[in-house]
C-alpha positions as CSV (number, residue, x, y, z in Angstrom):
1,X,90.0,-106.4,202.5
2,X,90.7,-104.9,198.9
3,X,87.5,-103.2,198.6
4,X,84.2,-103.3,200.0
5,X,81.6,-106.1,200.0
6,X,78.6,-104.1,198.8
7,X,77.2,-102.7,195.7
8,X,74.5,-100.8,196.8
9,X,75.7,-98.8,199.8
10,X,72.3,-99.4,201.8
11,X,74.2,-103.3,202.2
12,X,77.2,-101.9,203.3
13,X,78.1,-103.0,207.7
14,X,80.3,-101.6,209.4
15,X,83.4,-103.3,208.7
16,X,83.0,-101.9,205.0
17,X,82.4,-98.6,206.4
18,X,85.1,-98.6,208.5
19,X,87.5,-99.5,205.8
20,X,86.3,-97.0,203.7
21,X,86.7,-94.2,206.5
22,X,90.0,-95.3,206.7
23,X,90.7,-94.7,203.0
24,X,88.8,-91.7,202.6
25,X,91.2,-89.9,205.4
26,X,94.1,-91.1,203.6
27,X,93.1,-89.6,200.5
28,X,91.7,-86.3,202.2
29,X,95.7,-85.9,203.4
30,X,96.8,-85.5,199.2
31,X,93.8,-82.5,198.9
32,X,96.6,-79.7,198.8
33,X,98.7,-81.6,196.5
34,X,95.9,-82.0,194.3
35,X,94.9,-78.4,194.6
36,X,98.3,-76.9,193.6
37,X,98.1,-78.8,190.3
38,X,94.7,-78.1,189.6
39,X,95.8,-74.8,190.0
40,X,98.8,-74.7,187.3
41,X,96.1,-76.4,185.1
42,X,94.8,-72.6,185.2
43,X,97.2,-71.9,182.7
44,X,95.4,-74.3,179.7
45,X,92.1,-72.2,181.2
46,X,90.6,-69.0,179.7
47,X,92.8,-66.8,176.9
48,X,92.8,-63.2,176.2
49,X,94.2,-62.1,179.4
50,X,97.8,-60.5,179.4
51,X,98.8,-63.1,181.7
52,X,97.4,-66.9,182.5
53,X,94.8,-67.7,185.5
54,X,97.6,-69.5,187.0
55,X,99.5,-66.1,186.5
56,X,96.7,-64.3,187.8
57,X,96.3,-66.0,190.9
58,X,100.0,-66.1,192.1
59,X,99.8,-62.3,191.2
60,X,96.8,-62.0,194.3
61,X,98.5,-64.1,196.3
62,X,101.9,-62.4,195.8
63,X,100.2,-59.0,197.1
64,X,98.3,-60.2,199.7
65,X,101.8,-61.6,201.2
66,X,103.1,-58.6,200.2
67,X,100.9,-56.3,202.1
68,X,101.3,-58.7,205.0
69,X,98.4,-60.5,205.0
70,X,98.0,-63.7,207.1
71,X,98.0,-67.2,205.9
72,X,94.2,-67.6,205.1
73,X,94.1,-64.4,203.3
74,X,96.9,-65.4,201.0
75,X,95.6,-69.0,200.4
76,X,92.9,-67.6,199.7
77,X,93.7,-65.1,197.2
78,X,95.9,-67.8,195.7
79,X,92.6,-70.4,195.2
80,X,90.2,-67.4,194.8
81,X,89.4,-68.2,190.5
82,X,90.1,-72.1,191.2
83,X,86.8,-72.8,190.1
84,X,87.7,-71.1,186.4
85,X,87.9,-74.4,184.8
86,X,85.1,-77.1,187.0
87,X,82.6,-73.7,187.1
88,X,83.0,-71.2,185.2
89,X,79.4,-69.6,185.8
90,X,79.9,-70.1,189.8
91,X,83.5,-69.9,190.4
92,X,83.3,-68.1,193.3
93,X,81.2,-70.2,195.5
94,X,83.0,-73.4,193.9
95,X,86.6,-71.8,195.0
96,X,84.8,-71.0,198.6
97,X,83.1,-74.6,199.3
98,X,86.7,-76.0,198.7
99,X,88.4,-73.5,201.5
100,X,85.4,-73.2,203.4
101,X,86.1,-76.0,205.9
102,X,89.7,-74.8,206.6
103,X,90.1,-71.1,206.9
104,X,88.2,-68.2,208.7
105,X,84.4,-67.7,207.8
106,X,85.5,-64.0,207.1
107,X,87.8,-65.2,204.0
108,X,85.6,-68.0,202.7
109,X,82.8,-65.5,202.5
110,X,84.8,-63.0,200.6
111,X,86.2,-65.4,197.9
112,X,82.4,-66.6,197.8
113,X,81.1,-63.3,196.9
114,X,84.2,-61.8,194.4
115,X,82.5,-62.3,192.0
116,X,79.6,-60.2,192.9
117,X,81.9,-57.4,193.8
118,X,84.5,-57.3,190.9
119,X,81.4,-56.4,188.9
120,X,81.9,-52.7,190.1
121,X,85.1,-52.8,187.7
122,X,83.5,-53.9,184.8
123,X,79.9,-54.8,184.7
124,X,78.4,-51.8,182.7
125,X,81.0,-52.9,179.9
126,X,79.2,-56.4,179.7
127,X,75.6,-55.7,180.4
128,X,76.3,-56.4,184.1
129,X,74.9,-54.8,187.3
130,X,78.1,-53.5,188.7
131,X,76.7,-52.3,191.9
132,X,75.5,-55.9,192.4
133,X,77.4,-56.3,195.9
134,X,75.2,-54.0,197.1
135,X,73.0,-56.9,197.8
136,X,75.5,-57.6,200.3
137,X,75.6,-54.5,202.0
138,X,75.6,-54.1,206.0
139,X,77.1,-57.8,205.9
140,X,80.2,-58.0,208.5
141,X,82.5,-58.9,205.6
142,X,81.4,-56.1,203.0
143,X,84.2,-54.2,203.3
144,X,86.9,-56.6,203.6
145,X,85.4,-58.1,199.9
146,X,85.8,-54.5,198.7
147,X,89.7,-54.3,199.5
148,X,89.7,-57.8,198.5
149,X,88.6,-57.3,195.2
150,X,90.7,-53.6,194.8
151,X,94.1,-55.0,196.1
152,X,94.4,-58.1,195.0
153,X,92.2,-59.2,192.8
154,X,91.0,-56.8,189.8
155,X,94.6,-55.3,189.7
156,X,96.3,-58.9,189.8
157,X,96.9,-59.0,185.2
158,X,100.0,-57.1,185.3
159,X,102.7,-59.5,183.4
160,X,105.0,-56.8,184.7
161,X,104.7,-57.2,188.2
162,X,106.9,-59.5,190.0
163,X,105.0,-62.4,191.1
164,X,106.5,-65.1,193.1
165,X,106.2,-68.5,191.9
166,X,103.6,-71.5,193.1
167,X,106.3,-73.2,195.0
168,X,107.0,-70.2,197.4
169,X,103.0,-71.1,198.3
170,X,102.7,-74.5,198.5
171,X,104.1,-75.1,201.8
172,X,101.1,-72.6,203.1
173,X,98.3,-74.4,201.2
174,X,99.8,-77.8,202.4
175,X,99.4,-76.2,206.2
176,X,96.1,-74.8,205.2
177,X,94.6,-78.2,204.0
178,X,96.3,-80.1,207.0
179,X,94.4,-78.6,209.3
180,X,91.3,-80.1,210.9
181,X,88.0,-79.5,209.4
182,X,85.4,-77.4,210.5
183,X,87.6,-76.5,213.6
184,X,86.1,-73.9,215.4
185,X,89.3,-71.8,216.0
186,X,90.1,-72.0,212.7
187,X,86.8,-71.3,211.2
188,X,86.2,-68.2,214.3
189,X,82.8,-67.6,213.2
190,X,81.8,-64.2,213.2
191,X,85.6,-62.6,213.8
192,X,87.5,-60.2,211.4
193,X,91.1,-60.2,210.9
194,X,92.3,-57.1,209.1
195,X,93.6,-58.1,205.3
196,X,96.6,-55.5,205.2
197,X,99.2,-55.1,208.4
């Protein structure tokens, strides 16, 4: 079989469905690969920064390895803007649906909310609430969003700074996306690892 028999997929049996199962996990093992170069596509993104998106995100991902931060933390901070180009109006929660079935619940919410909390550094220059996390105060992750957003992400434009380039990462997001989905030790509900050593 080349492709399935149906065209509506309420006609579809279980032979069709198996097939396609067996496709769709095939092509769920590329979703890193696919990522990375989404990711250098950053660079044809948004202008008028002193360095690229795809500069900007190595730059958070550098320091977060730099201050010794664990492998979901830097993955993270490397995909955290990856919704720039696809949703520019909700990139956080775009960047956080594509990590959130692989990495703890404590980083997936933090890239969810950036947004929200990088408004402190900037919003009253743009008409913007900047104490807008606020509605996210008392939440378990609050302060590691803070730290997120002040080491890593709102001081991650510097063209001077040495970055390290995407292919130091790509191993990690390869083992990131490799993992199984929605496992329960990876995801560890509820549990905080720190985001500096």
């Amino acid at each position: 079989m080349d492709q399935v028999k149906f065209t509506a997929m309420k006609d579809g049996d279980a032979e069709d469905y198996a097939f396609l199962t067996e496709h769709e996990i095939a092509h769920t093992k590329g979703t890193a690969d696919r990522l990375l170069a989404v990711l250098v596509s950053l660079d044809e993104g948004l202008s008028g920064y002193q360095i690229t998106r795809l500069g900007h995100s190595l730059q958070a991902a550098t320091r977060a390895e730099r201050d010794g931060a664990d492998t979901d933390w830097i993955v993270c901070a490397l995909l955290h803007d990856i919704g720039d180009i696809f949703a520019p109006y909700n990139h956080d929660e775009y960047a956080a649906a594509i990590l959130r079935p692989f990495v703890r619940e404590q980083c997936a919410w933090v890239v969810e909310k950036h947004g929200d909390f990088q408004l402190v550094y900037y919003g009253k220059h743009v008409g913007a609430d900047p104490e807008k996390r606020q509605a996210h105060s008392g939440h378990p992750y609050f302060d590691d969003c803070v730290t997120f957003c002040a080491r890593w992400d709102q001081n991650s434009f510097d063209p001077g700074y040495d970055t390290l380039p995407i292919d130091h990462f790509a191993d990690r997001v390869r083992e990131v996306f490799a993992r199984e989905p929605w496992d329960a030790a990876v995801i560890r509900k509820g549990e905080r690892e720190p985001l500096v050593a």
